[in-house]
Structures are given as C-alpha cells and as structure tokens.
DOKE-724890 format. One record per residue: x negated, y, z negated of N, C-alpha, C, O in turn. Coordinates in pm, whole numbers, plus 50000, padded with zeros to 5 digits. Example, Ala and Ser with C-alpha at 12.3 -4.5 7.8 and 13.67 -1.06 7.14 Angstrom:
REM residues 2
486814943149220487704955049220486804967049220485764966849154/487154977549292486334989449286487105000349213486595011449196/
//
This chain:
REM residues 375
682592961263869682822952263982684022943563953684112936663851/684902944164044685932933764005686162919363975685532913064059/686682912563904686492897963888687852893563900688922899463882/687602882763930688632875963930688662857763905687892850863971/689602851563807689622842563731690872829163777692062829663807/689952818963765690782806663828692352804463732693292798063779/692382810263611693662809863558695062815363628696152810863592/694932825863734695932824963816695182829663959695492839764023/694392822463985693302829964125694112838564217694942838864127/694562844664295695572850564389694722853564505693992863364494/694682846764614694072855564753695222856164857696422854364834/694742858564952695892864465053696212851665152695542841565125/696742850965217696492841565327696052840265445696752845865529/694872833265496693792838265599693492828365709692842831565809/694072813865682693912805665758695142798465815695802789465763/695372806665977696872796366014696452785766114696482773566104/695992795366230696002785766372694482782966318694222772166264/693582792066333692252786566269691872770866176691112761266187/693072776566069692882766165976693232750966053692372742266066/694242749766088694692739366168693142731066242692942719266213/692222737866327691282735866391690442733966280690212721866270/689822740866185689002735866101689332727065995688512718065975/690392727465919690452716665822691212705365842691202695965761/692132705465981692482691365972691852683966092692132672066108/690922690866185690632691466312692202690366420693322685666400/691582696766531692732700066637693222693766696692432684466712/694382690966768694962676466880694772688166995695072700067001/693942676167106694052686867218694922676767329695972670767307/694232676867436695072674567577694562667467636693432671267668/694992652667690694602643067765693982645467875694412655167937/692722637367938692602637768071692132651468105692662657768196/690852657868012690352668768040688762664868099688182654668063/688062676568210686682669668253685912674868131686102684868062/684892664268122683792665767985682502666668083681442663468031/682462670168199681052667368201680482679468198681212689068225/679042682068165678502695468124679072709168263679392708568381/678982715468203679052731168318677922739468275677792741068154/677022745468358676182757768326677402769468328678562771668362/676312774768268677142788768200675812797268245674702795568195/676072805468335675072816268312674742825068239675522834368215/673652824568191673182837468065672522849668165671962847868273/672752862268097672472867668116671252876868084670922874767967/670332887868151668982891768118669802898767999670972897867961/668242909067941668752918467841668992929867890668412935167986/670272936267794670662948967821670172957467811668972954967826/670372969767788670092985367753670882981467576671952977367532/669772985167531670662982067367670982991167342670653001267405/672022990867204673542995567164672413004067034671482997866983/672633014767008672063023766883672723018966774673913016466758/671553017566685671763016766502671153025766500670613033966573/671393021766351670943031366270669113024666242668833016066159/668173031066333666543025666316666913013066350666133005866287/667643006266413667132991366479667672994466615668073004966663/667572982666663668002982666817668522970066848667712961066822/670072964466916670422954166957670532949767070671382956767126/670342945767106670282937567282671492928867325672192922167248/671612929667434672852918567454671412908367522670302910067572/672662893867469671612881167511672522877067639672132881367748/673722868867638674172864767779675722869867665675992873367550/676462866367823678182864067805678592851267815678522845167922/679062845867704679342836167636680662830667741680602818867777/681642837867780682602835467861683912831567807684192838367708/684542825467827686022814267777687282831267753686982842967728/688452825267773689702837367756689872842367653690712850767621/689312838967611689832837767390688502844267323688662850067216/687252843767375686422849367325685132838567231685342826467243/684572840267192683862832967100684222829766989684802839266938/684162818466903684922809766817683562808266663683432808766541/682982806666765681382801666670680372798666697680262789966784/678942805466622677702806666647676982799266533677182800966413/675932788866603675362781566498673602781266552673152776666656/672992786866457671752789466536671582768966459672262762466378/670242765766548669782750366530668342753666435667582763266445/668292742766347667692746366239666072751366243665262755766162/666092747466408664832755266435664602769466491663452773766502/665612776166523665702787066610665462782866759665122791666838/665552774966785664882773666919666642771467018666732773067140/667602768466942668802766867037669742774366962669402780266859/671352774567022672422780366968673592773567040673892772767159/674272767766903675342758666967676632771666929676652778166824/677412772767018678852785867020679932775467072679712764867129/680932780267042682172777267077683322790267141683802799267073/683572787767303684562797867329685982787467370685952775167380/687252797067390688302792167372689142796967478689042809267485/690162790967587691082792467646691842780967718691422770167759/693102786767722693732775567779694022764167704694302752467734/693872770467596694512760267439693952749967391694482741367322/692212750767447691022742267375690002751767363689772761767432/689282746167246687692754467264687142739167313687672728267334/685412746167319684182742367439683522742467368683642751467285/682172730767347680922736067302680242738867409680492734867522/679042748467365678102752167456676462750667409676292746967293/675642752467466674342754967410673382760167460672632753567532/673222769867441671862778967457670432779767423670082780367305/669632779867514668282781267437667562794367468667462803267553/667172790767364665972808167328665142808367411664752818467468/664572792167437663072786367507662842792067632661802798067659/663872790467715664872789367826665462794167858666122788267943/665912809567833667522814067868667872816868009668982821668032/667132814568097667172816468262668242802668293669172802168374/667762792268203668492780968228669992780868226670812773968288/670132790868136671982793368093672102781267986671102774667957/673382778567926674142771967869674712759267930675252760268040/674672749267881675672737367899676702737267779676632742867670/677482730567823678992727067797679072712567767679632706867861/678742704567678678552688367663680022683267692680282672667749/680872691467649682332684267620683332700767603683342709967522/684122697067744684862711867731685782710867667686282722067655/686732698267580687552700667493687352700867334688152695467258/686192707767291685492701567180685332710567083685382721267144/685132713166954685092722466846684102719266752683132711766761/684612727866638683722723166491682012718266541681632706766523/681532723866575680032720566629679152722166475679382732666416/678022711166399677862713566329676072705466336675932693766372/675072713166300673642706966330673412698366247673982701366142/672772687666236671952678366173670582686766108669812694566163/670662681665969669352690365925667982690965999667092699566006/668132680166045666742681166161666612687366309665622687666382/668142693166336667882697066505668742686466557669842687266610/667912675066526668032663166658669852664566735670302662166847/670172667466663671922661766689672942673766674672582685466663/674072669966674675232677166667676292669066615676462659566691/677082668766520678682662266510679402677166532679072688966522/680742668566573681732678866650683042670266591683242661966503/683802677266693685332671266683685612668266807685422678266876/686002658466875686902661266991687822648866996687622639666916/688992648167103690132639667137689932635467202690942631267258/688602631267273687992616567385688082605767258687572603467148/689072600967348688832582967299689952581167218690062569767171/691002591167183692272591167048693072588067145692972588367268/694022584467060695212578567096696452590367110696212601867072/697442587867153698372601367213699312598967070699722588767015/699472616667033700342612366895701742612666920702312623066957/702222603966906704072597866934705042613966930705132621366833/705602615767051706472626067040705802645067041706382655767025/704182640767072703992655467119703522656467256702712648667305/703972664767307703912669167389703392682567475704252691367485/701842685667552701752702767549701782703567688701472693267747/702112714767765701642715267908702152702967985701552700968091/703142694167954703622680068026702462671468029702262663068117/701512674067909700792661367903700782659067774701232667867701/700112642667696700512638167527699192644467443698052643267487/699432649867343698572652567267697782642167186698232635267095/696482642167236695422629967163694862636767010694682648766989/694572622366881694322627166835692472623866867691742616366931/692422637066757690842640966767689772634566643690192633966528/688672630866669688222624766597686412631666568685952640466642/685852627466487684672629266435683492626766565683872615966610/682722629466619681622631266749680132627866731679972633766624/679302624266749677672630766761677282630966893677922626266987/676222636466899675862636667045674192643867040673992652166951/673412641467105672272647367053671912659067129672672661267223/671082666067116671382685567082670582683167271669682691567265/670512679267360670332681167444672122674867533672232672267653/672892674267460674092664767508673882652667553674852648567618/672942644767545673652630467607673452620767451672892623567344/673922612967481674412600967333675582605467291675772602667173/676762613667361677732614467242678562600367239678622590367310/679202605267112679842586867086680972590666957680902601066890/681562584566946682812588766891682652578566763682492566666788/682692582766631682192574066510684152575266414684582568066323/684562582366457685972574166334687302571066443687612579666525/688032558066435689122550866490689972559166618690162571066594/690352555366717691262561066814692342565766711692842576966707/692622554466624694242558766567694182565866482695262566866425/693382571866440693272581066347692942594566353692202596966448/693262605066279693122623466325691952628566226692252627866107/690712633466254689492636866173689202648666273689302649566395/688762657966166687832667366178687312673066086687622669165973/686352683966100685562691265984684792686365927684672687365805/683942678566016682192672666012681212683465930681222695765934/680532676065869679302685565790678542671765734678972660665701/677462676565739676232666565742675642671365564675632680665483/675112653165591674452654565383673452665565431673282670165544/672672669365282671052678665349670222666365414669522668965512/670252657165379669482648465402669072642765549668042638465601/670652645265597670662642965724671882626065766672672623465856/671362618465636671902604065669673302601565609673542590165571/674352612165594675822610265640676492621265672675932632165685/677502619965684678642629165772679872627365651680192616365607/680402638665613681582641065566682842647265622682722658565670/683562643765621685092650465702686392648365646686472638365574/687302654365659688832649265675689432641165750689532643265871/689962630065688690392623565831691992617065750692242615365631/692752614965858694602607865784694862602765934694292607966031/695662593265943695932582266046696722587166161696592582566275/697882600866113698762600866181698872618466174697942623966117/699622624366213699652637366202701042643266162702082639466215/700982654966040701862657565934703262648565875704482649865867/702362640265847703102628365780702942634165605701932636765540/703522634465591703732637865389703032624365282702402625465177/703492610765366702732603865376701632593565377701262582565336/701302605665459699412601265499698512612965478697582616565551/698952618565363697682634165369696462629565397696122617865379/695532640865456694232642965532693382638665394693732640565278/692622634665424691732633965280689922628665327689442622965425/689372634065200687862638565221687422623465233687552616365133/686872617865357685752607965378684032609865376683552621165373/683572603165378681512602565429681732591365489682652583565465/680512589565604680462575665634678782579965688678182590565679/678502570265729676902570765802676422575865918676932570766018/675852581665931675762595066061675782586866193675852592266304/675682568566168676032564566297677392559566292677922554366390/678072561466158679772558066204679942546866106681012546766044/678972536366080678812531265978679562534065815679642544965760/680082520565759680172524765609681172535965583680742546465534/682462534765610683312545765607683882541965490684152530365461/684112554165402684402552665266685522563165245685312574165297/686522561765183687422575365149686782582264988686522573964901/686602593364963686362596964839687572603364770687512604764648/688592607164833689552614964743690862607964818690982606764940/691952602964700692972595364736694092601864661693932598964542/695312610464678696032615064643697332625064736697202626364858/698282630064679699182636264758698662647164816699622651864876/697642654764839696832667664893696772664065040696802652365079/696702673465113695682676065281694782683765197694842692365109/693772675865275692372689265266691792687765378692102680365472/690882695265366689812695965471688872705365449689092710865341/687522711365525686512718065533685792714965424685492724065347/685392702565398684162698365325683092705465337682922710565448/682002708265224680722711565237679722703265148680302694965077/678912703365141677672696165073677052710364986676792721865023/677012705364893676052719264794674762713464876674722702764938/673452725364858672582723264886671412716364880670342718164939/671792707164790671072696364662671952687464717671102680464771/672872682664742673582671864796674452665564675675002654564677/674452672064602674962668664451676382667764430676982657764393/677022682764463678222685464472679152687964617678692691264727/680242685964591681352689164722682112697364729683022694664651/682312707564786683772719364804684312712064914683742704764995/685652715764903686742712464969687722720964987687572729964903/688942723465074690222729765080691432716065042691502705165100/692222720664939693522708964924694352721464942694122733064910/695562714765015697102721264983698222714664926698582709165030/698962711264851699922705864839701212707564947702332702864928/700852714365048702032714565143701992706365237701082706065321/703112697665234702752687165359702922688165491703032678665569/702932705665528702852706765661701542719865671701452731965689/700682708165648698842719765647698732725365716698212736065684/699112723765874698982735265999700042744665980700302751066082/700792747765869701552755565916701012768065807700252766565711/701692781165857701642793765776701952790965647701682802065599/702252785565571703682784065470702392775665384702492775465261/701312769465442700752763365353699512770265253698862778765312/699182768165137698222776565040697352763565005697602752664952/696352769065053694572762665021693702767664920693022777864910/693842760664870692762759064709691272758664734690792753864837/690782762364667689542751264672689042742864541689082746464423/688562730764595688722719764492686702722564509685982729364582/686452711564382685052703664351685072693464343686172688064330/683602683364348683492667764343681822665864283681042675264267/681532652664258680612650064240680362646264392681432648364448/679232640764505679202639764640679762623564601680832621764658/679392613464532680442602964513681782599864501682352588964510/682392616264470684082617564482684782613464335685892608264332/684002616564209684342616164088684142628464035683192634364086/684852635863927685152644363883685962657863998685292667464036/687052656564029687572663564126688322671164049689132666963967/688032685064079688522697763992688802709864073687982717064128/690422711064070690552724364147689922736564073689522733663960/689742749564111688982760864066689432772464136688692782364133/690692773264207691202783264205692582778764215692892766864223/693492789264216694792785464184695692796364283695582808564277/696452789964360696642801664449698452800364481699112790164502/698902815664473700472819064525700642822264646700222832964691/701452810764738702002819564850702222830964918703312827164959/702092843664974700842840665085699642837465103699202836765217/698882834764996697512836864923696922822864962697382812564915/695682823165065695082814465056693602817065074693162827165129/692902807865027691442807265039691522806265277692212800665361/690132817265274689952815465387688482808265413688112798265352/687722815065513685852811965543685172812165409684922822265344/684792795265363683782798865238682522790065326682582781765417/681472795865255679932792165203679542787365114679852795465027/679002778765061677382775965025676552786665044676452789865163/675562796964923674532799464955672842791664979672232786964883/672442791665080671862782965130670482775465025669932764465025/670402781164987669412775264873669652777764692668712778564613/670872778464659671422783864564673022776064501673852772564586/673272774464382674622767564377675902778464367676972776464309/675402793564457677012803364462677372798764554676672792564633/678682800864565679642803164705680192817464713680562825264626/680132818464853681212834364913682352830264977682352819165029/683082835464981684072832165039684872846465107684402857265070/685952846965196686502859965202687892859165240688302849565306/688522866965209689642869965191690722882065161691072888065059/691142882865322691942893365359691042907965326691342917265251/690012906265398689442914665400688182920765299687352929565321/688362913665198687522908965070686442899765070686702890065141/685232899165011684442890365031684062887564879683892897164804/683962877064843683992874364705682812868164680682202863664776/682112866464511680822854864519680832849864379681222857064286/680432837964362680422833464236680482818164220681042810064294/679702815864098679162803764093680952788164056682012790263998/680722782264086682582772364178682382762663971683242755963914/681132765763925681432753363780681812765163667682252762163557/681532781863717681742789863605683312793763689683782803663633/684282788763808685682795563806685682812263785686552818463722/684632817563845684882833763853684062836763941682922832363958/684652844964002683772853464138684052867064131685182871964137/683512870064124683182886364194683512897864302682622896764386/684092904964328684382908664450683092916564497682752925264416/682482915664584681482922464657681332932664762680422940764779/682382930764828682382944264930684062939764989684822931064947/684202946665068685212948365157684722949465306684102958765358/685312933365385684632932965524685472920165576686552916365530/684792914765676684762905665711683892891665749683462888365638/683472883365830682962872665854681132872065796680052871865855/681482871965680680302869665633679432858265653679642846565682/678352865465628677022851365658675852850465568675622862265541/675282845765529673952844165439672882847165513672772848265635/672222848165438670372849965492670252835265463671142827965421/668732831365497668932821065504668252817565370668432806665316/667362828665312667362823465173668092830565070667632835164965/669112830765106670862832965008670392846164965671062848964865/669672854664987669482867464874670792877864947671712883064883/670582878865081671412884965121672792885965195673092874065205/673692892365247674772889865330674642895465448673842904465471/675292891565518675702899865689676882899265680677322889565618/677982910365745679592908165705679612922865782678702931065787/680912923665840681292931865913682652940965842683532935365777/682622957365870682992962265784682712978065824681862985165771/683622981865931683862994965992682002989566031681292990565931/681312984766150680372981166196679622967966128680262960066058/678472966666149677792956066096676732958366012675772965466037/676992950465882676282957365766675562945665684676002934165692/674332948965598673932938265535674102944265384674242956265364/674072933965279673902937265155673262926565031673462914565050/672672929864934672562920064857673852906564816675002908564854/673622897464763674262891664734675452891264642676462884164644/674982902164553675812900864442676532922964467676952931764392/676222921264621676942936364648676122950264647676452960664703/675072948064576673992959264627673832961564763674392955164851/672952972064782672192977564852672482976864956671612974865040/673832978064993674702980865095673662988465246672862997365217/673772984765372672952993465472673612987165574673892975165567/674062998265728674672995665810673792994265936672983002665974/674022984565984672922983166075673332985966230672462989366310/674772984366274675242987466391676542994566327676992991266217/677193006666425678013016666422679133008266501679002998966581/680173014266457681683005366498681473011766653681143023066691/681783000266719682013003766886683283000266943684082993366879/683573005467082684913004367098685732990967096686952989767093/684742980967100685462963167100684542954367008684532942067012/683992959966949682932955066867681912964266742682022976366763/681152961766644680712942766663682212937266608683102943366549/682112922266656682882913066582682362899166512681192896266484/683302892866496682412881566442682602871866529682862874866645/682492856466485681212850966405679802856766433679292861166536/679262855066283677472866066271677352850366221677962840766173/675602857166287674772842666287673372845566266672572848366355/673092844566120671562849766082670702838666119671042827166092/669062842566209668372832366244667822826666150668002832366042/666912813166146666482808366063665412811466004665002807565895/664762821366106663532828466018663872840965937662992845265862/665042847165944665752858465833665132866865952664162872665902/665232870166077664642881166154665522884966211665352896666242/666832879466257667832885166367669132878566313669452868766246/669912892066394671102883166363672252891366466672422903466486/672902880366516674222874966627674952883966604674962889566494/675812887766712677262890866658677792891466807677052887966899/679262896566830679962895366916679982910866976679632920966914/680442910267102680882924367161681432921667273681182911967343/682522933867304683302928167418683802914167448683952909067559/684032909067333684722894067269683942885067324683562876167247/683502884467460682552869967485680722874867478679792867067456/680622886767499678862889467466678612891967358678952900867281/677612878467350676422876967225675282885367214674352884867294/675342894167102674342902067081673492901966975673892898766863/672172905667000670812902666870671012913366864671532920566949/670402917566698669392928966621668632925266559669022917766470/667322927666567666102926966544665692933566398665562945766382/665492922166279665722931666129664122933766076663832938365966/662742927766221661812930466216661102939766272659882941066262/662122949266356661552959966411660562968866358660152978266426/
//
C-alpha cells in the first residue's frame, strides 16, 4: 500500500473556486431576497440497478450549478443541501418526516451549512448584515462581506454572531455543542490581515483568536474528543486564488502547539479532509486519491482511487465514488460497488445516514438519490 510522508508531502491541487467558499467563506451580492421558498420534492422513482441493492430517487434538489452539499441532521430526521446558481449557493432543508412538504430555503444567499451536535440548529455563512468590500464590484452591485450565521433547523432565529466589518466563514461546532470555530480576517486579500482560526460561543459571545501569524487558513475541524484542531494554512497571500498551496496544520483546541504535517509543492494542495467520526484518523483526497492516516504519526496511506469520500458513521468504513459508487473498509479493504457508472451520475457530495443504513448521492446534478445498505 502506498505511503506517503510529511518530509516532503506532495498532493495535487484540488481546491480553487471551492476553496475560496469553504476556507475563507464567500463575498456574495447585496440586496438579495432571504425569505424561505418551497422547493418541491419529489415522490419515489423507479430505482436505478446495483449490484443486489436498489436506489431510489428522493426529490430534485434544483439550483443551475447542481448540488454543493448534503448534511444529513444528527437525527436522520432532516437534510440540510446546498444548490448553486447565479453566483450564490442556497441552503435548503428537507425532511424525511415530511417529504410531501418539500424543502425550504432559510436564506438564498447562504453556504457552509453545518449541524449542531444536537439537531437544534445550524451555523452557516452568509453576507446579510456585512459591509460592501471597497472596490468590488459583481453584476453592478458591491460585494458584502460574509460572516458566521445560526439559525435554528426549522429556519427562524437566524442571527449573525461575527462583526459587519469583518470576512468569516467555515463554521464547525465543538462536539459538545457550546462553541463555533471558523476563519475570520477584517478585510479581504490583504497580505496584511491573513484569515486566521477563531472559537467564540455558539451565541456569538467570547470571541477569541487562536492562531496569530502570516498564514490564511481556514476549514477548521474539531477531533472527535474536542481535544485537537485541523486546519488548512497557505502562505500565499492571495488564498482564493489557483496559485495558492494548502497544508494542513494541528492544534491543541486552545490553539497551543500548532504543527504543520504536511508539506506541500505547487500545484499540490490538500483538498476535502475528515475526521473519522469516532476515531483520531483523518481521510482526505486528492486528485483523485483518497488517503488515511493518523495527523500526530505525519503518514497516511493511500487507499483507493476515487472521489468525494464519506465515513460511516462509526468510521469503520468509506463511501467514495470511483467509476460508480463504492464502499470500502477504512484502511482500503473490501472494496464493493454498490451503484454502476450512469450516464450523469452517481456524483457527489455522498451522505451516509446516521444510522449506517443509507446513503445520498447525486444524479442528473440536482437529484438526490438513496441506497438502501439494509436491504
């Protein structure tokens, strides 16, 4: 099995326009409507042949761009997605309970949708309430910056928890539930003012910076113990752009002992990493590669060759796409294909439920489709 070692790490480069949206959060467009929209869902289909399972389409997700991201809610009972056109994504939300009801839309200029360990809530990203950043300009209107969100998982309470004048995104919640971590820097690609890793209190409360230095980062995570922190740093002071290479760093969750652990050459950047969900590995993937390995031993593994991987939810296994949709052990076993490549699909984001019974994927870019791994 191949390895590979933080003494000269090398990955490809995987995060441009994406990255921009997830690790520094996005500037969108003034004077957009936020108030909810139904979305009609749709019944179930005639399902698509596997191999011994069977997948169903659930509804069509909709937006020009396709689906962005699937987050089942820690109960199974909802699904927060993100689709994209017209040069914003949307959250949406779906319920299982309910699906006659369709989807709402809390906030149509909005991203990074991320659950509270309990359900109750949502933090997001959006540009209600920012200030217009000096000298941009999209569509003949000013680009606001975007800031850190909650809102509770039925949409009403949202409220905007970090400064108008300031640019944050890439919310992720302690396990605990009682703070919020993100990127946030005052102004946008200032050399500067790099982006750098905050927490503050899930009501906005107590804002603290933990990492102070020449880096942008962004896409914080919480180990699963709440112990440790992954992060993305670049030393390039223009992070939205192609040209920039993302590391990934470590922390104590107090923001002491900060240690990069991979080391990366131009084009080469870290793309989509994980936390395994009850476990201290991470996966990560890259350029087509999906890698695994523990972030304090600096070596990972290569595991298969695919794309948008996902965990089970008790870390033993993967979901990752890869000439169709396939699951495998963690550490690359027992490889099994569960859906056959179709003419526009599957694609990703995959979204394993919380009971380890089903799992999401895309088709025909805006329909969301189940397979049933309890058949």
């Amino acid at each position: 099995m191949d390895k590979i070692y933080s003494g000269k790490f090398i990955l490809p480069f995987s995060i441009v326009a994406v990255a921009l949206i997830v690790v520094i959060g996005a500037a969108f467009l003034l004077n957009q409507n936020s108030e909810p929209q139904l979305i009609p869902s749709s019944s179930l289909q005639p399902s698509m042949d596997g191999p011994g399972l069977e997948a169903q389409k659930l509804f069509d997700a909709g937006g020009r761009y396709g689906v962005d991201t699937l987050l089942w809610s820690p109960d199974g009972s909802m699904l927060a997605y993100t689709t994209g056109g017209g040069g914003a994504y949307g959250i949406s939300i779906y319920s299982f309970i309910s699906p006659d009801q369709g989807a709402y839309a809390p906030n149509t200029y909005s991203l990074s949708p991320i659950w509270s360990p309990d359900g109750k809530m949502l933090a997001y990203t959006s540009p209600d309430g920012g200030e217009a950043i000096e000298g941009m300009i999209e569509d003949g209107k000013p680009v606001l910056k975007s800031g850190i969100w909650i809102m509770n998982a039925d949409g009403s309470g949202a409220k905007r928890l970090t400064a108008s004048n300031t640019i944050a995104g890439s919310p992720a919640w302690s396990p605990d539930g009682k703070e919020i971590i993100f990127a946030m820097g005052a102004s946008f690609n200032n050399p500067f003012d790099p982006l750098q890793i905050w927490i503050m209190d899930k009501d906005g409360n107590n804002q603290r910076k933990l990492t102070n230095d020449s880096l942008n980062k962004g896409a914080p995570q919480f180990s699963p113990d709440g112990k440790i922190i992954l992060y993305l740093a670049t030393e390039s002071e223009l992070p939205h752009t192609s040209s920039a290479v993302y590391d990934l760093w470590v922390m104590k969750a107090g923001g002491s002992e900060q240690k990069q652990i991979t080391d990366l050459e131009y084009p080469r950047s870290i793309g989509v990493y994980s936390w395994s969900p009850q476990r201290s590995e991470v996966m990560f993937e890259e350029s087509g590669e999906i890698w695994f390995g523990k972030p304090e031993d600096k070596e990972f593994q290569k595991i298969a060759e695919g794309a948008s991987p996902t965990f089970s939810p008790d870390g033993i296994k993967i979901a990752y796409l890869g000439g169709g949709l396939w699951i495998m052990n963690s550490d690359g076993s027992n490889r099994m294909q569960l859906v056959e490549p179709l003419k526009r699909g599957p694609t990703g984001p995959l979204a394993w439920s919380p009971d380890g019974r089903r799992i999401l994927f895309i088709n025909n870019f805006t329909e969301v489709w189940s397979i049933d791994l309890a058949q």
